[in-house]
N, C-alpha and C positions, 0 to 999 in steps of 0.2 A: 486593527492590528498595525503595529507600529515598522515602517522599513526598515530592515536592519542594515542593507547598506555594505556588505562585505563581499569583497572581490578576490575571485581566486582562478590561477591560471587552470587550465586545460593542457595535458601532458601530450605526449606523442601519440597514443593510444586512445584519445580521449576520456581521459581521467578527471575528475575533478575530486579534493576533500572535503566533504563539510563538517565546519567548525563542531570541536566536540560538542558545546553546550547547545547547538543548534541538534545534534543526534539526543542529546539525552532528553531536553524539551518534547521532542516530535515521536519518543520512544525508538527510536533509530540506532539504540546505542550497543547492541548486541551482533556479532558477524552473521549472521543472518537475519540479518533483519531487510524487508525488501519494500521499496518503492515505485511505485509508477512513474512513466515519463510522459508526459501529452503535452500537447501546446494547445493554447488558446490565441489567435492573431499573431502575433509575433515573438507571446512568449514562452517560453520553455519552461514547464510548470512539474516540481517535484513534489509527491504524494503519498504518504507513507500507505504502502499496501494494506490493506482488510481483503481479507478473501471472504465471497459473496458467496449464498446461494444460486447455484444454476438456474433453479425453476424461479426464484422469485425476488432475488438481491438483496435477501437480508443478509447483515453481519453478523447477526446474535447466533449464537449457542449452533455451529457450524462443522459438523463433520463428515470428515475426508471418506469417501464411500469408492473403490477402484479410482482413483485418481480424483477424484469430480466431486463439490463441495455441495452438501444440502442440508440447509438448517431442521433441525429439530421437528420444526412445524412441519415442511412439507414431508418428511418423513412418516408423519402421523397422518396427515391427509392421504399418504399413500396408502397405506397399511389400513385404509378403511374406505379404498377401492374393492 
């Protein structure tokens, strides 16, 4: 993956913009669209959100059950408890 290199200030509030083309790329281009923040060493690393399974971290085929996300799978794993 290639640096891109572009530098942006930080507002009073801690705000930063990123570049549109870098939102539509990463699918970020919608007001709700949300990101992780973590660091690895020293750096400050953005992440476009997937929301996982609770019991098992999958991202596929994922639905919302009282707040709390579980894929398809473990849903059927349950149902034949």
């Amino acid at each position: 993956m290639k640096s891109e290199g572009i530098v942006r200030n930080i507002d009073g509030v801690g705000r930063i913009v990123l570049p549109i083309d870098l939102r539509v790329r990463y699918g970020l281009n919608n007001e709700n669209a949300a990101v992780e923040i973590y660091t690895e060493g020293d750096k400050i690393i953005l992440k476009r959100y997937v929301p996982a399974c609770i019991f098992c971290n999958n991202a596929d085929h994922i639905v919302d059950y009282n707040g709390n996300n579980i894929c398809k799978e473990c849903i059927k794993k349950m149902t034949e408890l």
